[in-house]
Biopython code that builds the backbone (N, CA, C, O; Angstrom):
import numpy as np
from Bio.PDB.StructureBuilder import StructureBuilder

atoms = [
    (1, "UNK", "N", (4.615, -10.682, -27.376)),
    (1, "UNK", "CA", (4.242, -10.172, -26.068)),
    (1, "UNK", "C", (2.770, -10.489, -25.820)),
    (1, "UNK", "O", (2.008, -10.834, -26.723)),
    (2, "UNK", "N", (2.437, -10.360, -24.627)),
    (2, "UNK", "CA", (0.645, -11.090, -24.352)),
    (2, "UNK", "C", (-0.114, -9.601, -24.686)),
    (2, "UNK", "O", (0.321, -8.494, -25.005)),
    (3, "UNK", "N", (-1.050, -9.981, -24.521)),
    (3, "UNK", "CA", (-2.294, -9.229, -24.570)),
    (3, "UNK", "C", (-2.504, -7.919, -23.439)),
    (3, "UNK", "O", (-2.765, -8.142, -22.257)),
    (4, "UNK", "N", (-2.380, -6.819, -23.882)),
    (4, "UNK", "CA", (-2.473, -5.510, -23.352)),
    (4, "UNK", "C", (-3.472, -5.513, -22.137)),
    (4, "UNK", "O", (-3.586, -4.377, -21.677)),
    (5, "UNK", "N", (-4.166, -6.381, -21.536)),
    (5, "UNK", "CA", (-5.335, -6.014, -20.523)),
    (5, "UNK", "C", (-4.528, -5.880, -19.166)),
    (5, "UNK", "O", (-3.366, -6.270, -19.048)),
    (6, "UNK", "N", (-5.315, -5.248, -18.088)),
    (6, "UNK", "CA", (-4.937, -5.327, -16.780)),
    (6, "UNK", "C", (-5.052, -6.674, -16.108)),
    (6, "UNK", "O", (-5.677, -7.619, -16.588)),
    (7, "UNK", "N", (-4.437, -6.688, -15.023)),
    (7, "UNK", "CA", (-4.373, -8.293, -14.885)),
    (7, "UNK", "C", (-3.558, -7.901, -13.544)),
    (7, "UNK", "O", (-2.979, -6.839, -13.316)),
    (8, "UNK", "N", (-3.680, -9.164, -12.633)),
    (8, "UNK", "CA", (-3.035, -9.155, -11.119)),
    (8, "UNK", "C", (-1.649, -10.850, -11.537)),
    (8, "UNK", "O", (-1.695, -11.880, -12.210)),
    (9, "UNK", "N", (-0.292, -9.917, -10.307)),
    (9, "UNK", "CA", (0.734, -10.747, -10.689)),
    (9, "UNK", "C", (0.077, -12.205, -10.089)),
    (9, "UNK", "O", (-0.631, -12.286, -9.085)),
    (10, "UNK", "N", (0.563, -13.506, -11.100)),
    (10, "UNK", "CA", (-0.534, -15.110, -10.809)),
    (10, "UNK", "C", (1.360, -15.344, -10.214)),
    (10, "UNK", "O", (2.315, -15.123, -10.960)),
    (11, "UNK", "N", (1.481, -15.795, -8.831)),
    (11, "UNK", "CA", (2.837, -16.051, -8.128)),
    (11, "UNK", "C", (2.667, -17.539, -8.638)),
    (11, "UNK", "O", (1.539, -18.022, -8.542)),
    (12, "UNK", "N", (3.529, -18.194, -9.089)),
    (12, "UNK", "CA", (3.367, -19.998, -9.470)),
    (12, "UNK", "C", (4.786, -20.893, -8.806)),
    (12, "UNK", "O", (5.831, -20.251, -8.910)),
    (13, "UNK", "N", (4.903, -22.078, -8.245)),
    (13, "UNK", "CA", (5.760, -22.717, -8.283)),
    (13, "UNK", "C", (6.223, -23.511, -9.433)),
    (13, "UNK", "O", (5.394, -24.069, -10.152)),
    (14, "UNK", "N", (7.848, -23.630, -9.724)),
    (14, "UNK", "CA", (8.179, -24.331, -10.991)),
    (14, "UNK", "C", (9.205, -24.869, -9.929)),
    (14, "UNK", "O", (9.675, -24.486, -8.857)),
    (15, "UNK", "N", (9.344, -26.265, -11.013)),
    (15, "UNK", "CA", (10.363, -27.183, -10.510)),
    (15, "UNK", "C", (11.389, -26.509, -11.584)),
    (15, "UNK", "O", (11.159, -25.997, -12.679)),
    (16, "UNK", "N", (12.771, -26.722, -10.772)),
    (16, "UNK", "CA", (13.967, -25.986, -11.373)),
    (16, "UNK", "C", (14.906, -26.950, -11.143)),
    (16, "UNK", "O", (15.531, -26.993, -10.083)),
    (17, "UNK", "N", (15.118, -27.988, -12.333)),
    (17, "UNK", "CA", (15.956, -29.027, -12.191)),
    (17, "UNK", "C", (17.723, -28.015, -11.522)),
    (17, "UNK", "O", (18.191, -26.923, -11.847)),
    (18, "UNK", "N", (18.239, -29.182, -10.434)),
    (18, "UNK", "CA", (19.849, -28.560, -10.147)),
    (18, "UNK", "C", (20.451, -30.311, -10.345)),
    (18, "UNK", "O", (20.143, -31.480, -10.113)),
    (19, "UNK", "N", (21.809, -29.203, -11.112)),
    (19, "UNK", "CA", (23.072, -30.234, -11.299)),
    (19, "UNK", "C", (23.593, -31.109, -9.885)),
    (19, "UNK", "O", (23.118, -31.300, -8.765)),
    (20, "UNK", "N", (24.521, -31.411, -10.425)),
    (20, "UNK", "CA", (25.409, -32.128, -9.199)),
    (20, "UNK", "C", (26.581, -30.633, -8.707)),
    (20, "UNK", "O", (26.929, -30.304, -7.574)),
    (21, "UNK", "N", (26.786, -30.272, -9.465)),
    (21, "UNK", "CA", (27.300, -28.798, -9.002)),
    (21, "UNK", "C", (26.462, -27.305, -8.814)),
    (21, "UNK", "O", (27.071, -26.284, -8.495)),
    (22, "UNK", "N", (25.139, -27.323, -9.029)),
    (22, "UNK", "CA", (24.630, -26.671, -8.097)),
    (22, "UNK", "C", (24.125, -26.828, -6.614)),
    (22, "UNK", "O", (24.193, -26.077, -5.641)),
    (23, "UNK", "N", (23.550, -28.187, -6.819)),
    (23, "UNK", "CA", (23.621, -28.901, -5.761)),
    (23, "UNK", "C", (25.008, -28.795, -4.527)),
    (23, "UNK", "O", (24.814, -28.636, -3.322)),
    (24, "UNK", "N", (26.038, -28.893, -5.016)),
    (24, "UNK", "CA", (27.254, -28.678, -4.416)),
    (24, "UNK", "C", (27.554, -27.325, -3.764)),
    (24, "UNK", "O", (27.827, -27.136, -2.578)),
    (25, "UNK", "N", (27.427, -26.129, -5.052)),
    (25, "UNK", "CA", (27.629, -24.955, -4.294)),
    (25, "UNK", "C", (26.384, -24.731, -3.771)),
    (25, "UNK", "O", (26.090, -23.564, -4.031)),
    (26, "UNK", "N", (25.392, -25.344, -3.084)),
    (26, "UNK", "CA", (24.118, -24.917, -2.611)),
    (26, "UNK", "C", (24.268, -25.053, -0.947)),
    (26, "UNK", "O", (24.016, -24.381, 0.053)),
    (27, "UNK", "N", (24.837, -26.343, -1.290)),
    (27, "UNK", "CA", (25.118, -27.028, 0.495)),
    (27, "UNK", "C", (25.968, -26.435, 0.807)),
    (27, "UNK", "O", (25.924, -26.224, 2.019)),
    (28, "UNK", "N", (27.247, -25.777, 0.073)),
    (28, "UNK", "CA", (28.239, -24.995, 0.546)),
    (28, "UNK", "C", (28.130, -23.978, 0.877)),
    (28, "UNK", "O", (28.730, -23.758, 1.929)),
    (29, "UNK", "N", (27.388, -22.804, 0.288)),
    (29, "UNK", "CA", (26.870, -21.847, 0.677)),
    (29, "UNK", "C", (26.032, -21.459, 1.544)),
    (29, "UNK", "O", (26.100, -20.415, 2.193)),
    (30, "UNK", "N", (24.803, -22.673, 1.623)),
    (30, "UNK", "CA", (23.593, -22.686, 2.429)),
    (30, "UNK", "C", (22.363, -22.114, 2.261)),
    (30, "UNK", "O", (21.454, -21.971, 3.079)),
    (31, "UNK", "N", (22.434, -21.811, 1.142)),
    (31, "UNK", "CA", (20.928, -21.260, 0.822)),
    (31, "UNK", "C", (21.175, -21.558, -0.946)),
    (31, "UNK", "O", (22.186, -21.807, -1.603)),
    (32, "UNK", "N", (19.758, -21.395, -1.298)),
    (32, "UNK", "CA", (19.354, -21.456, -2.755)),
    (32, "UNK", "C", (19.954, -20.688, -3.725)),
    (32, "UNK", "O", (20.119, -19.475, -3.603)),
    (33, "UNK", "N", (20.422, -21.590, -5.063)),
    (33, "UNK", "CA", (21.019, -20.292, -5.727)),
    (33, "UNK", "C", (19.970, -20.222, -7.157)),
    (33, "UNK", "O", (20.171, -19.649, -8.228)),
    (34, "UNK", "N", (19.339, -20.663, -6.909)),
    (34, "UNK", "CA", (18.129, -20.619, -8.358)),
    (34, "UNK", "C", (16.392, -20.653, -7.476)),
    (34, "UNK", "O", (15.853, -21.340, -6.609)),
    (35, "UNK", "N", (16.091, -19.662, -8.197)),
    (35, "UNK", "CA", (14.639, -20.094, -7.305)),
    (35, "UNK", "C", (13.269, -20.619, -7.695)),
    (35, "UNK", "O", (13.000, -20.186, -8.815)),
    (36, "UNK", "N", (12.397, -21.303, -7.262)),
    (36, "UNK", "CA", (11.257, -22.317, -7.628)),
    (36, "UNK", "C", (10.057, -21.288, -7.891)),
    (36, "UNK", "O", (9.134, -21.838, -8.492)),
    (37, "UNK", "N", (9.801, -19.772, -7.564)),
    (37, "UNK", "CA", (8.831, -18.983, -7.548)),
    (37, "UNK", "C", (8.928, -18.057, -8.969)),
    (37, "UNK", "O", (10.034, -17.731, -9.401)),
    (38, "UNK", "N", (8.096, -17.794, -9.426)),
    (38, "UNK", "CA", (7.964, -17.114, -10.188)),
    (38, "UNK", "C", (6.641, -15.887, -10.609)),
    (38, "UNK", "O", (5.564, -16.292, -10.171)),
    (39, "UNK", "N", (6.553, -14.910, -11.136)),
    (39, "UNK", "CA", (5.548, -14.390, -11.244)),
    (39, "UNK", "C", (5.125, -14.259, -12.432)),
    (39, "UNK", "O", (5.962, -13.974, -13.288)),
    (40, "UNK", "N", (3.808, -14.417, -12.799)),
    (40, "UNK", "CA", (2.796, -14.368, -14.248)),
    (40, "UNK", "C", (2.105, -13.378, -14.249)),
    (40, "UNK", "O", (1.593, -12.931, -13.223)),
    (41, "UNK", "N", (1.964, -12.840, -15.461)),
    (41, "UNK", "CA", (1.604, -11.686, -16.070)),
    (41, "UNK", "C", (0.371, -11.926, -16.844)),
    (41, "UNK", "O", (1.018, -11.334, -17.708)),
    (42, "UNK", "N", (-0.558, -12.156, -17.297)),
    (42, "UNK", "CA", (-1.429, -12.783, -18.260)),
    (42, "UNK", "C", (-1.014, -13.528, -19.007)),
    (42, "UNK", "O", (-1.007, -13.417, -20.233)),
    (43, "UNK", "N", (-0.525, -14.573, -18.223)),
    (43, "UNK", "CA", (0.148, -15.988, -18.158)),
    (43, "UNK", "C", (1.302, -15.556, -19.410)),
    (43, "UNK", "O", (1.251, -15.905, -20.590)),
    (44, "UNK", "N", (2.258, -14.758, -18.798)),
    (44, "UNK", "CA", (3.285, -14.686, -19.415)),
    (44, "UNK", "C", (4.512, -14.592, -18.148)),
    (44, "UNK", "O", (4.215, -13.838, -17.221)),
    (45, "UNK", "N", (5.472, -15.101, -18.081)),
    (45, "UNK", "CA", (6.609, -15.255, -17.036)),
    (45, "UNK", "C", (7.015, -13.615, -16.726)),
    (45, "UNK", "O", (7.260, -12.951, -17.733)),
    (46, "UNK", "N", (7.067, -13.190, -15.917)),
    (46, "UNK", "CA", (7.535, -11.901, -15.570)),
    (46, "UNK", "C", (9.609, -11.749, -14.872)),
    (46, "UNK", "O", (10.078, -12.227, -13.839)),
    (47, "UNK", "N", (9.972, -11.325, -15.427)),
    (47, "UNK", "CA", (11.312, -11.419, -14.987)),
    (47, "UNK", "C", (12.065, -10.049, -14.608)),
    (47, "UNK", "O", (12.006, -9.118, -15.411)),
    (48, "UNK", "N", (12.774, -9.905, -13.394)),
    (48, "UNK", "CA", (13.265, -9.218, -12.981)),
    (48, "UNK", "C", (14.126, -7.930, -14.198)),
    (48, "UNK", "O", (15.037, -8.181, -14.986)),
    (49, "UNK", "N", (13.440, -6.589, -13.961)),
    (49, "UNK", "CA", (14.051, -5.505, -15.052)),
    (49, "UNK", "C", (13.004, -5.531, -16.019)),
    (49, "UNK", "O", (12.963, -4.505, -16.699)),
    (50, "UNK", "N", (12.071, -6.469, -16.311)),
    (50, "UNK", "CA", (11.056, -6.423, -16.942)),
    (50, "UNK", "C", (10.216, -4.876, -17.085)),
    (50, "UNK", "O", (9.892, -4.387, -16.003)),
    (51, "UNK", "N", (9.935, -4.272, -18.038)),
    (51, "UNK", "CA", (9.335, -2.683, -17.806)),
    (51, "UNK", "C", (7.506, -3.674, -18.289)),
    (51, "UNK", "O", (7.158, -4.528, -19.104)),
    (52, "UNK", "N", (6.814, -2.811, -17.124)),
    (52, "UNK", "CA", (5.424, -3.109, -16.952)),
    (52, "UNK", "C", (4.639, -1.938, -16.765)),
    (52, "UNK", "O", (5.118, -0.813, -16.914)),
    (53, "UNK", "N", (3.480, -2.143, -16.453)),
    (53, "UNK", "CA", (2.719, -0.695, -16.395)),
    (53, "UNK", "C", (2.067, -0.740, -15.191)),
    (53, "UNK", "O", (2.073, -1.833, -14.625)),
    (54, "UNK", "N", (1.503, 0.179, -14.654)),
    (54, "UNK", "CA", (0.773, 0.415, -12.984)),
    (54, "UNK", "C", (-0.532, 0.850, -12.795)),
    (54, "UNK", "O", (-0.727, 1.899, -12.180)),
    (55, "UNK", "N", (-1.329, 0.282, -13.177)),
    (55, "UNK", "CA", (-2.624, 1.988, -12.836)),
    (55, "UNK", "C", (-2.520, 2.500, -11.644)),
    (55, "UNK", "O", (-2.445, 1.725, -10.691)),
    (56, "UNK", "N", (-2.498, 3.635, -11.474)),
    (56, "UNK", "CA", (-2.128, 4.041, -9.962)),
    (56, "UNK", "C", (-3.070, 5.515, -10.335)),
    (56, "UNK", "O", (-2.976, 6.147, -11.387)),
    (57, "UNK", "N", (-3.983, 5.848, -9.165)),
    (57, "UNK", "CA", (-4.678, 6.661, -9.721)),
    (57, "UNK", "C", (-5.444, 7.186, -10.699)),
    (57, "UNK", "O", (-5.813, 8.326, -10.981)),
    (58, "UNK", "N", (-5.657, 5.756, -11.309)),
    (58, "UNK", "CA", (-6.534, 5.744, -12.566)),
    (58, "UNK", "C", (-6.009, 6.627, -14.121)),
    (58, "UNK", "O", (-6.702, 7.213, -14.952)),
    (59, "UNK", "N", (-4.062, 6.349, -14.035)),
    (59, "UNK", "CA", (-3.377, 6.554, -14.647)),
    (59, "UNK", "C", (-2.503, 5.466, -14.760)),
    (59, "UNK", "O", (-2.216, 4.725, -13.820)),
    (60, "UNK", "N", (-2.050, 5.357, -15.980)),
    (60, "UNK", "CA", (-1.257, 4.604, -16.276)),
    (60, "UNK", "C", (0.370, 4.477, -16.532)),
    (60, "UNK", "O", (0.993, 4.737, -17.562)),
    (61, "UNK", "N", (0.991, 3.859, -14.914)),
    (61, "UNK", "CA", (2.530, 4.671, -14.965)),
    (61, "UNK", "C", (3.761, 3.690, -15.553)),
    (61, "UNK", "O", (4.294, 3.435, -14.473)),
    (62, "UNK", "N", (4.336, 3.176, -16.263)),
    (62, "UNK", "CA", (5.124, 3.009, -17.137)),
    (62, "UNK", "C", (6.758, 3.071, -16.111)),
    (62, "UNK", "O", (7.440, 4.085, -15.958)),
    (63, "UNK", "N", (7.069, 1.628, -15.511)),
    (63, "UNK", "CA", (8.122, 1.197, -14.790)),
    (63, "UNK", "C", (8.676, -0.354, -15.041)),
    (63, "UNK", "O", (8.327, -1.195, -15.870)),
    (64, "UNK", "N", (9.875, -0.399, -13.784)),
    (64, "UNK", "CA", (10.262, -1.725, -13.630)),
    (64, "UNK", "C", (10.012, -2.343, -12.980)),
    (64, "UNK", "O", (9.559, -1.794, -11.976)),
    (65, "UNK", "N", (10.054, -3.846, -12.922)),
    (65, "UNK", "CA", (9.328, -4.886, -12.229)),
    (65, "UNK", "C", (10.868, -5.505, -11.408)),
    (65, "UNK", "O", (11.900, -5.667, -12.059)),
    (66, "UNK", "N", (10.789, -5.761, -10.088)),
    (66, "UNK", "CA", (11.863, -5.723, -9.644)),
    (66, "UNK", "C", (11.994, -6.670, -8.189)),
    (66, "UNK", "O", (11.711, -6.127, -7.121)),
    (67, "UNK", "N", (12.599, -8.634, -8.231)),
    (67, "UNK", "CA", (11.974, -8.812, -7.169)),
    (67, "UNK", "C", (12.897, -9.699, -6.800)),
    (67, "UNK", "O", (13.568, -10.176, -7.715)),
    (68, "UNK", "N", (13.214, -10.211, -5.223)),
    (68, "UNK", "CA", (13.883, -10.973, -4.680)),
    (68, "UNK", "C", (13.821, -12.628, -5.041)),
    (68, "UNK", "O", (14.752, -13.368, -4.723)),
    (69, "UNK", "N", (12.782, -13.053, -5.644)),
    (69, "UNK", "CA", (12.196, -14.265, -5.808)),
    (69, "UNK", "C", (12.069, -14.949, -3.973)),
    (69, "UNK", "O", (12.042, -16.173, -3.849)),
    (70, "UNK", "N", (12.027, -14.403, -3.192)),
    (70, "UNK", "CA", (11.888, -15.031, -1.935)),
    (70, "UNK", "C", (9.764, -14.682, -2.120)),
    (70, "UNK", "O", (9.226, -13.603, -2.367)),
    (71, "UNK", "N", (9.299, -15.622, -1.955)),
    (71, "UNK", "CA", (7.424, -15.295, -1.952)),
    (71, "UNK", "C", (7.484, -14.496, -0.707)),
    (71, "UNK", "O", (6.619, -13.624, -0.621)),
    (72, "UNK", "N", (8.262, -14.597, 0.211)),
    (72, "UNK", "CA", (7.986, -13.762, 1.839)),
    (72, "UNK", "C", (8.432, -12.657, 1.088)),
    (72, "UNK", "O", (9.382, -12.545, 1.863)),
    (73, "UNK", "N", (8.633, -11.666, 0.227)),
    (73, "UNK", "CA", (8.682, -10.448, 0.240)),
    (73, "UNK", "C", (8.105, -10.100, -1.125)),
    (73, "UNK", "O", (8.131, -10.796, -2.140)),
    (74, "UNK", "N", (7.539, -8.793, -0.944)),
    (74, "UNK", "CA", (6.790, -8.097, -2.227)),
    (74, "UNK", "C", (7.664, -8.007, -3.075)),
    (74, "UNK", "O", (8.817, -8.049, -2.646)),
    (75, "UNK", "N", (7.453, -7.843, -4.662)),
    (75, "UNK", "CA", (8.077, -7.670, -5.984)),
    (75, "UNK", "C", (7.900, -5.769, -5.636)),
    (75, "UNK", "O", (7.272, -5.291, -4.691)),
    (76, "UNK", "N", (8.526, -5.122, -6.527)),
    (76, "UNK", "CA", (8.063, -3.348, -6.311)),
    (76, "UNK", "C", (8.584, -3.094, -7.330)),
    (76, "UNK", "O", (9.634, -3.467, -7.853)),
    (77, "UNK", "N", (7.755, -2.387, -7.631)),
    (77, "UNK", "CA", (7.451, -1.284, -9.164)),
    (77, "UNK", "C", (8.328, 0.026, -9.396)),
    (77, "UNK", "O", (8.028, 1.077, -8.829)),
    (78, "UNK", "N", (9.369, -0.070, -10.211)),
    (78, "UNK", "CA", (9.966, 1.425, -10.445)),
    (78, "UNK", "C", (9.901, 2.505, -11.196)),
    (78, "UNK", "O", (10.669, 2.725, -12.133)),
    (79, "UNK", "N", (9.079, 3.166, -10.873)),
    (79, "UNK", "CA", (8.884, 4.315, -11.968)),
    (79, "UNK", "C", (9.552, 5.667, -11.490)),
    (79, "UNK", "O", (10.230, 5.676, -10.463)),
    (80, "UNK", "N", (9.320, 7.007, -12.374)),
    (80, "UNK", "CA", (9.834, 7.677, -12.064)),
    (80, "UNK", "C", (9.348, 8.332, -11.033)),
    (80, "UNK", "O", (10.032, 9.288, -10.667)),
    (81, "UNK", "N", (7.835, 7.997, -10.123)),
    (81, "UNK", "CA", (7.157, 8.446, -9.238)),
    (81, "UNK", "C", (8.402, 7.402, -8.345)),
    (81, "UNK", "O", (8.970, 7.393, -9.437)),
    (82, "UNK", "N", (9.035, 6.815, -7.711)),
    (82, "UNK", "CA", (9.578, 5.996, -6.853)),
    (82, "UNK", "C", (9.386, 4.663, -6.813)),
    (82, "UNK", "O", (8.803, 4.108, -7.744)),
    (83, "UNK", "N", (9.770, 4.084, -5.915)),
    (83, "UNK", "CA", (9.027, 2.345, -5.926)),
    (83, "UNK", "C", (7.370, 2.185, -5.174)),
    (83, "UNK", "O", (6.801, 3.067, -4.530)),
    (84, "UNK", "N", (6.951, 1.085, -5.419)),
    (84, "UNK", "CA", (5.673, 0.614, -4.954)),
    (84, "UNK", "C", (5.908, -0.602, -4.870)),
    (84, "UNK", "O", (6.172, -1.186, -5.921)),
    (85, "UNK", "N", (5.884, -1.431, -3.493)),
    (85, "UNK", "CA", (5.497, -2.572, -3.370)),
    (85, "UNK", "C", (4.433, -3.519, -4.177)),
    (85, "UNK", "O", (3.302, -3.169, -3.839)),
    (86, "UNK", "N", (4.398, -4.344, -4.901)),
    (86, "UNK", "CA", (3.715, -4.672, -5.728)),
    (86, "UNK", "C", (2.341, -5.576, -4.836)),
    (86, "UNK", "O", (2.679, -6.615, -4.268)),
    (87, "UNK", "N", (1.167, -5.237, -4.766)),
    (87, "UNK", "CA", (0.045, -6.564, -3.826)),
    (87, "UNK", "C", (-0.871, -6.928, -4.254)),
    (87, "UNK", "O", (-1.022, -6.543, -5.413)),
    (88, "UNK", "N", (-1.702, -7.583, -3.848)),
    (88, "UNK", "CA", (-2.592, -8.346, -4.746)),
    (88, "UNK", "C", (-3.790, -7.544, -5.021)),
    (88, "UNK", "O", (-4.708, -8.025, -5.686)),
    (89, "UNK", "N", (-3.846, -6.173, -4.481)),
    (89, "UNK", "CA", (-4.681, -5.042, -5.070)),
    (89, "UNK", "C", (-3.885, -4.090, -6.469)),
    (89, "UNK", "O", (-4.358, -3.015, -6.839)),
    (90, "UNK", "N", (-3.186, -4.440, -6.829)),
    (90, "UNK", "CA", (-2.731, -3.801, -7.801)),
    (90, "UNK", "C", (-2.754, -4.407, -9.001)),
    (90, "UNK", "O", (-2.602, -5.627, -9.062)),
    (91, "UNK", "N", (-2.935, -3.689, -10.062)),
    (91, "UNK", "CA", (-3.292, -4.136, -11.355)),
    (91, "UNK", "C", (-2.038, -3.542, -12.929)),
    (91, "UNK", "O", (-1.488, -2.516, -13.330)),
    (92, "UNK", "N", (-2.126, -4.554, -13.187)),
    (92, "UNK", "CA", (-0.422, -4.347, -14.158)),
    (92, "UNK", "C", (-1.199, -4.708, -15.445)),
    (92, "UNK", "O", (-2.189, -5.402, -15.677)),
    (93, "UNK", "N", (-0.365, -3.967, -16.178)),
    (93, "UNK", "CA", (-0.332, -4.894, -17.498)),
    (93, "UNK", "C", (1.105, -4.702, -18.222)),
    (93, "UNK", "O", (1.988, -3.942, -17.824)),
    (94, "UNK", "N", (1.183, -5.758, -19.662)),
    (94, "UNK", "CA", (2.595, -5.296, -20.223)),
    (94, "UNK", "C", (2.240, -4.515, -21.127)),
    (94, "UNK", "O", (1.239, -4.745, -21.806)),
    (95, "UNK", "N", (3.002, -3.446, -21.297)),
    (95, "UNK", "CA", (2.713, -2.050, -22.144)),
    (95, "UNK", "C", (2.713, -2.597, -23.989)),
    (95, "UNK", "O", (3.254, -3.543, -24.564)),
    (96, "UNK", "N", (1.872, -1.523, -24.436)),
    (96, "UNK", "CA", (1.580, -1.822, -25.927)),
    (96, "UNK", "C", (2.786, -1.778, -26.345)),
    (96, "UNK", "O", (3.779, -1.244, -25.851)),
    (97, "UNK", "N", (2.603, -2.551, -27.572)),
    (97, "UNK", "CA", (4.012, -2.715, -29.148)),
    (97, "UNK", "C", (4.579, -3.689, -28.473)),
    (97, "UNK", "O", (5.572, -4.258, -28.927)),
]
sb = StructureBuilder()
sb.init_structure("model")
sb.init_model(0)
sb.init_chain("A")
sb.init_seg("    ")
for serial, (resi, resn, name, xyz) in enumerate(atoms, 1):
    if name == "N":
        sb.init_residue(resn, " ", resi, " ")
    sb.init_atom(name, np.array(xyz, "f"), 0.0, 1.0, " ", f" {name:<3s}", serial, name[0])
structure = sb.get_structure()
């Protein structure tokens, strides 16, 4: 796991090779079924269900990381306080151990 510091989500584009049959059910469907966006953590890949941490009030709240992969919409944070839209004022890290 990376390094315990606070840190803001780094959003990156990746090329995401598709088959001849994703390609297929892509045009059939009409929209994307794998997506090119991703979010970094102190340059570690962040993935959906991922448990992360929040400072929120100069406490440290202990949730899930939870996101559409569309960049037009915020990732949001689940803890037991509710969700939080995740923005580029907020500061995460991945929890110790």
């Amino acid at each position: 796991m990376a390094a315990n510091w606070a840190n803001k989500l780094d959003l990156r584009t990746e090329l995401i090779p598709r088959g001849a049959l994703i390609g297929a059910l892509e045009r059939e469907l009409g929209r994307r079924l794998t997506h090119e966006h991703r979010h970094y953590l102190g340059n570690q890949p962040v993935h959906c269900g991922d448990i992360l941490e929040l400072c929120k009030d100069g406490q440290w709240l202990s949730g899930r990381y939870e996101w559409s992969g569309n960049p037009e919409e915020p990732p949001v944070f689940f803890s037991d306080d509710g969700g939080v839209q995740l923005d580029d004022a907020c500061l995460l890290r991945w929890p110790a151990g």
